[in-house]
C-alpha positions in Angstrom: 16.8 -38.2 42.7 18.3 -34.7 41.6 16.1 -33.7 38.4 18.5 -31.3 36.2 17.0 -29.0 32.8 19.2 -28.8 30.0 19.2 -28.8 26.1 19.6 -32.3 24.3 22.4 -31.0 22.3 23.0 -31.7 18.9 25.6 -30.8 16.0 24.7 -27.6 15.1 26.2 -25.0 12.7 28.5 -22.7 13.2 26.6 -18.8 13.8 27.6 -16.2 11.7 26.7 -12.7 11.5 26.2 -12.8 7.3 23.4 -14.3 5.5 23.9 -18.3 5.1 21.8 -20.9 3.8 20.2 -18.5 1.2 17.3 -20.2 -0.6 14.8 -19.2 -2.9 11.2 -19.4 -2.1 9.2 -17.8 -4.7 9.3 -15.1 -7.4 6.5 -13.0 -8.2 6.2 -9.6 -10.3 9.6 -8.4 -10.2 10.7 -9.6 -6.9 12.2 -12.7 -5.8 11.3 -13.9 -2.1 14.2 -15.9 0.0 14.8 -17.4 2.8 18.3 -17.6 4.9 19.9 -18.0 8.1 22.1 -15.3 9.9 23.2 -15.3 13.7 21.0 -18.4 14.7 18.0 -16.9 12.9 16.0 -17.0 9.7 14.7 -14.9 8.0 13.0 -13.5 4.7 14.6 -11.2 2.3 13.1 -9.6 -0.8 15.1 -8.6 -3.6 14.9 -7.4 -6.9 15.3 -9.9 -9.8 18.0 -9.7 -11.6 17.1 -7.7 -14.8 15.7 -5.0 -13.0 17.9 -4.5 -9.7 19.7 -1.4 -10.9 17.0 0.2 -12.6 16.0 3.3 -10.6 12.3 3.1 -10.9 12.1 -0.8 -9.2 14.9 0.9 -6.5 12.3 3.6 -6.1 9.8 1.2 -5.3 11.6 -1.1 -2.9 12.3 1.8 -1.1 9.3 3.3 -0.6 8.4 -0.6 0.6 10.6 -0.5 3.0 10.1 3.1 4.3 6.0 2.1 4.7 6.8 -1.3 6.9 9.4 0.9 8.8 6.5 3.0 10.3 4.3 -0.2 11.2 4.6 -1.4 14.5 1.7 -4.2 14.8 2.2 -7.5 16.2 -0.1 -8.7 13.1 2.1 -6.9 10.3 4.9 -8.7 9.6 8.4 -6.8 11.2 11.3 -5.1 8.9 14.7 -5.4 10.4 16.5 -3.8 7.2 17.0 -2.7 3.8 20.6 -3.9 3.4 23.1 -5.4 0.5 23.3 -9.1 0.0 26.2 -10.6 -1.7 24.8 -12.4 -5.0 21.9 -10.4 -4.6 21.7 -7.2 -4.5 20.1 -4.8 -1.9 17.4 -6.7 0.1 14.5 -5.8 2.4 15.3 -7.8 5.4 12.1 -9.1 7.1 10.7 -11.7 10.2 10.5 -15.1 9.1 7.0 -16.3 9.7 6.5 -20.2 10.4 3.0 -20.8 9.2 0.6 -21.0 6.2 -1.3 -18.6 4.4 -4.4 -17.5 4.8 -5.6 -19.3 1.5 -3.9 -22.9 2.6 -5.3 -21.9 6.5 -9.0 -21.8 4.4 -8.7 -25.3 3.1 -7.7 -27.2 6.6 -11.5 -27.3 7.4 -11.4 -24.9 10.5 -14.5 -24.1 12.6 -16.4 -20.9 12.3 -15.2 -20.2 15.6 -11.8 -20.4 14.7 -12.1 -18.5 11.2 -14.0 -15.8 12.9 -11.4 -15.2 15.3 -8.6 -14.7 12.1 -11.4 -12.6 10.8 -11.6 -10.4 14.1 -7.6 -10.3 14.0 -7.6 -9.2 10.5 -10.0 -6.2 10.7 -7.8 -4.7 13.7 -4.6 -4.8 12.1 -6.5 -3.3 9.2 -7.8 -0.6 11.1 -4.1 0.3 12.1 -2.8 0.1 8.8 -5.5 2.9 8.3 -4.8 4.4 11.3 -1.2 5.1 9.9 -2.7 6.9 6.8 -1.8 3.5 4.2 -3.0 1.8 2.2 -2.3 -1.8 1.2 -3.9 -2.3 -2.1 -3.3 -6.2 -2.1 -5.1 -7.5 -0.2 -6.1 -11.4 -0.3 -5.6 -14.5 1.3 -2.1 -15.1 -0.2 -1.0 -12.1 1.7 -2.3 -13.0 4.9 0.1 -15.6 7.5 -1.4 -17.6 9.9 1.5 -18.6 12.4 1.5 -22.2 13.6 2.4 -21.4 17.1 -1.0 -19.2 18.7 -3.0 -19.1 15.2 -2.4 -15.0 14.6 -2.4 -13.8 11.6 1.0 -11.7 9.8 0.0 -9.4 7.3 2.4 -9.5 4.6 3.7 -8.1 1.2 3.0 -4.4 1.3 4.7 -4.3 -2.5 1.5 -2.1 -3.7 0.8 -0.3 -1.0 0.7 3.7 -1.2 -0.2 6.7 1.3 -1.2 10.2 0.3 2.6 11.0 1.3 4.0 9.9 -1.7 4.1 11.5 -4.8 6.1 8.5 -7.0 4.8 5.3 -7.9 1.2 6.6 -8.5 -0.7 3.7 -10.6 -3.6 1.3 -10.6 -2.4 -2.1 -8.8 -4.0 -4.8 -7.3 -4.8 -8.9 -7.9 -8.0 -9.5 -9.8 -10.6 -10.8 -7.8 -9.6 -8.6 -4.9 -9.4 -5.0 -6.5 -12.3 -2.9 -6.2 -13.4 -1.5 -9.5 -12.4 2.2 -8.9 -8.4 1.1 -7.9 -8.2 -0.6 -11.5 -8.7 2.7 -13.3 -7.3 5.6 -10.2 -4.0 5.9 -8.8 -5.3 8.3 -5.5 -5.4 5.9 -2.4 -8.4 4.9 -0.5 -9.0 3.6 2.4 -12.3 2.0 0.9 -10.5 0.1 -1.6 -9.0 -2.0 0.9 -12.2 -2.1 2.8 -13.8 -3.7 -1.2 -10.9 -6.4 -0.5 -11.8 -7.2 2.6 -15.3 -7.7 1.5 -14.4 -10.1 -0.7 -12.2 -11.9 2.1 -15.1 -12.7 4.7 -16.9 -14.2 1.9 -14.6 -16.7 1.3 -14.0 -17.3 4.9 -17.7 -18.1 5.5 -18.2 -16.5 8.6 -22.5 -16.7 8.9 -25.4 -14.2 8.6 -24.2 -11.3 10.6 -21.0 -11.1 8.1 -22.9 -12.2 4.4 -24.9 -9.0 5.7 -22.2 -6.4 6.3 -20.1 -8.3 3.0 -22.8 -6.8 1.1 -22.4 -3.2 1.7 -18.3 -3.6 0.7 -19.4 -4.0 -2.3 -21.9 -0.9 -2.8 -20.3 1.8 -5.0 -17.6 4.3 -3.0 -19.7 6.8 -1.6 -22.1 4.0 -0.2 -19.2 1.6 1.2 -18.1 1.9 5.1 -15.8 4.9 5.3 -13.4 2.8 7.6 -12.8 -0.1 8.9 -13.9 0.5 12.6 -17.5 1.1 11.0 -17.2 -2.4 9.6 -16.1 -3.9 12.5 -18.5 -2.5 14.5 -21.5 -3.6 11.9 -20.4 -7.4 11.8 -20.6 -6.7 16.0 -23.7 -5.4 16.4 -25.4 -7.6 13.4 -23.7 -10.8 15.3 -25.6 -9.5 18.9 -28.9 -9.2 16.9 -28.5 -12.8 15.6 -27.4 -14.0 19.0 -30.7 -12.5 20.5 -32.7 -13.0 17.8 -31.4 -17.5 18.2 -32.1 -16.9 22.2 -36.0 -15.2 21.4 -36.6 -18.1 18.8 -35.6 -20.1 21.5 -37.5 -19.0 24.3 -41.0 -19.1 22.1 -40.4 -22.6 21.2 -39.8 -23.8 24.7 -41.8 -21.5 26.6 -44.9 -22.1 24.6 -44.2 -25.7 25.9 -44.0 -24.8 29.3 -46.8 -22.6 29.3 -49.4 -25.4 28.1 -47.3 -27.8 30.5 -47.9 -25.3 33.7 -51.6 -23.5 32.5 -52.8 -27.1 33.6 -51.4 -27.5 36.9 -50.2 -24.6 38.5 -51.8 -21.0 39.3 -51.4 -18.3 36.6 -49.3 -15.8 39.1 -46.5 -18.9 39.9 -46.3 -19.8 35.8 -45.4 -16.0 35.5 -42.2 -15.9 38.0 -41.2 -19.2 36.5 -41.1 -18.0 33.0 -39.9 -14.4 34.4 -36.9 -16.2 36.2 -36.5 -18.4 32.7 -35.8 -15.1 30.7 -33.1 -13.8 32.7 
């Protein structure tokens, strides 16, 4: 019997090359979030709401938006194909669509620490590049983190607030309470560490065991006493995890080898009970 592939066709709409299928997903601040179809594909677009989409200084700001998601090229930031004009409304940034939930619903699913440790892992490299690029996201929370539904990789999203030393307009305290470290409420200057506050408060809630509650803790120290960057928190929650890891297997060898050494003190010579336990260890 000659076995043939092929798609199980069904009605399907016609593609076109402008936006289709244009509907609203959320509004928030002074955007308005959307989603619509264009040349077999959806995707997200941003726009200004109405009462503001010609003033110069919210223009100004979608921009400059736009301009930092242009120089990001991360498999875990979410992709910009475009700042262009959409009719009915206005000029748009023009981004992936991302088929998943946030990081927030993700939470709330009842994942295993496995699993939430790998998001975790995820999320402090693509911080790391974000750094790396000389920006800073300033909004950082769950909200703003997708997790896809296909492969479980996160998307950061919404880079609205976020600011580099490059810029000279748009200079303000922003953030979402809750996340914003204390300084970034009352200084405009960008730094790193303020994100790095953020993220602090982002393992917590992810409940990720001792070796993060540890390194949590020092996100949360003043400026001059939090990590400097993110590879020096990364690299803390590492080598804290390998202490707790040995520290499990050492518990674990006194327990049981105390057994075995009562066990084999009564029938075997000293010398063998020493290779045994010797050969136990490695």
């Amino acid at each position: 019997m000659t076995q043939v592939s092929g798609f199980i066709l069904s009605p399907v709409d016609a593609v076109s090359n402008r936006f289709t299928k244009i509907f609203e997903l959320s509004t928030s601040g002074f955007n308005v979030l959307l989603r619509a179809k264009r040349n077999g594909q959806w995707w997200i677009l941003k726009s200004l709401k109405p009462d503001v989409c010609h003033d110069s200084t919210f223009l100004q700001l979608q921009q400059k938006e736009y301009d930092i998601l242009a120089r990001l090229d991360h498999p875990g930031i979410v992709k910009v194909e475009g700042l262009e004009e959409v009719e009915g409304y206005g000029r748009c940034i023009v981004m992936e669509w991302i088929d998943g939930v946030t990081l927030e619903e993700w939470l709330t699913q009842g994942h295993s620490g496995f699993e939430r440790r790998q998001i975790a892992r995820q999320l402090l490299q693509v911080m790391e590049y974000v750094h790396n690029q000389q920006i800073v996201h300033r909004d950082l929370k769950p909200a703003n983190i997708m997790i896809a539904r296909n492969g479980g990789t996160i998307k950061l999203i919404d880079f609205g607030l976020s600011d580099a030393d490059s810029y000279t307009i748009l200079k303000s305290p922003a953030g979402t309470e809750g996340y914003v470290s204390p300084e970034q409420q009352e200084e405009s200057v960008p730094d790193v560490r303020n994100d790095i506050y953020s993220l602090g408060v982002i393992l917590k809630e992810m409940r990720l065991g001792w070796s993060c509650r540890w390194a949590v803790k020092r996100c949360f120290l003043p400026l001059e006493y939090r990590y400097p960057n993110v590879l020096a928190l990364r690299m803390h929650i590492q080598s804290l995890h390998r202490r707790l890891i040995a520290l499990n297997c050492l518990l674990a060898f006194l327990v049981l080898g105390t057994s075995g050494i009562v066990l084999y003190n009564k029938v075997v010579k000293p010398e063998i009970l020493y290779d045994v336990v010797a050969q136990f260890t490695v």
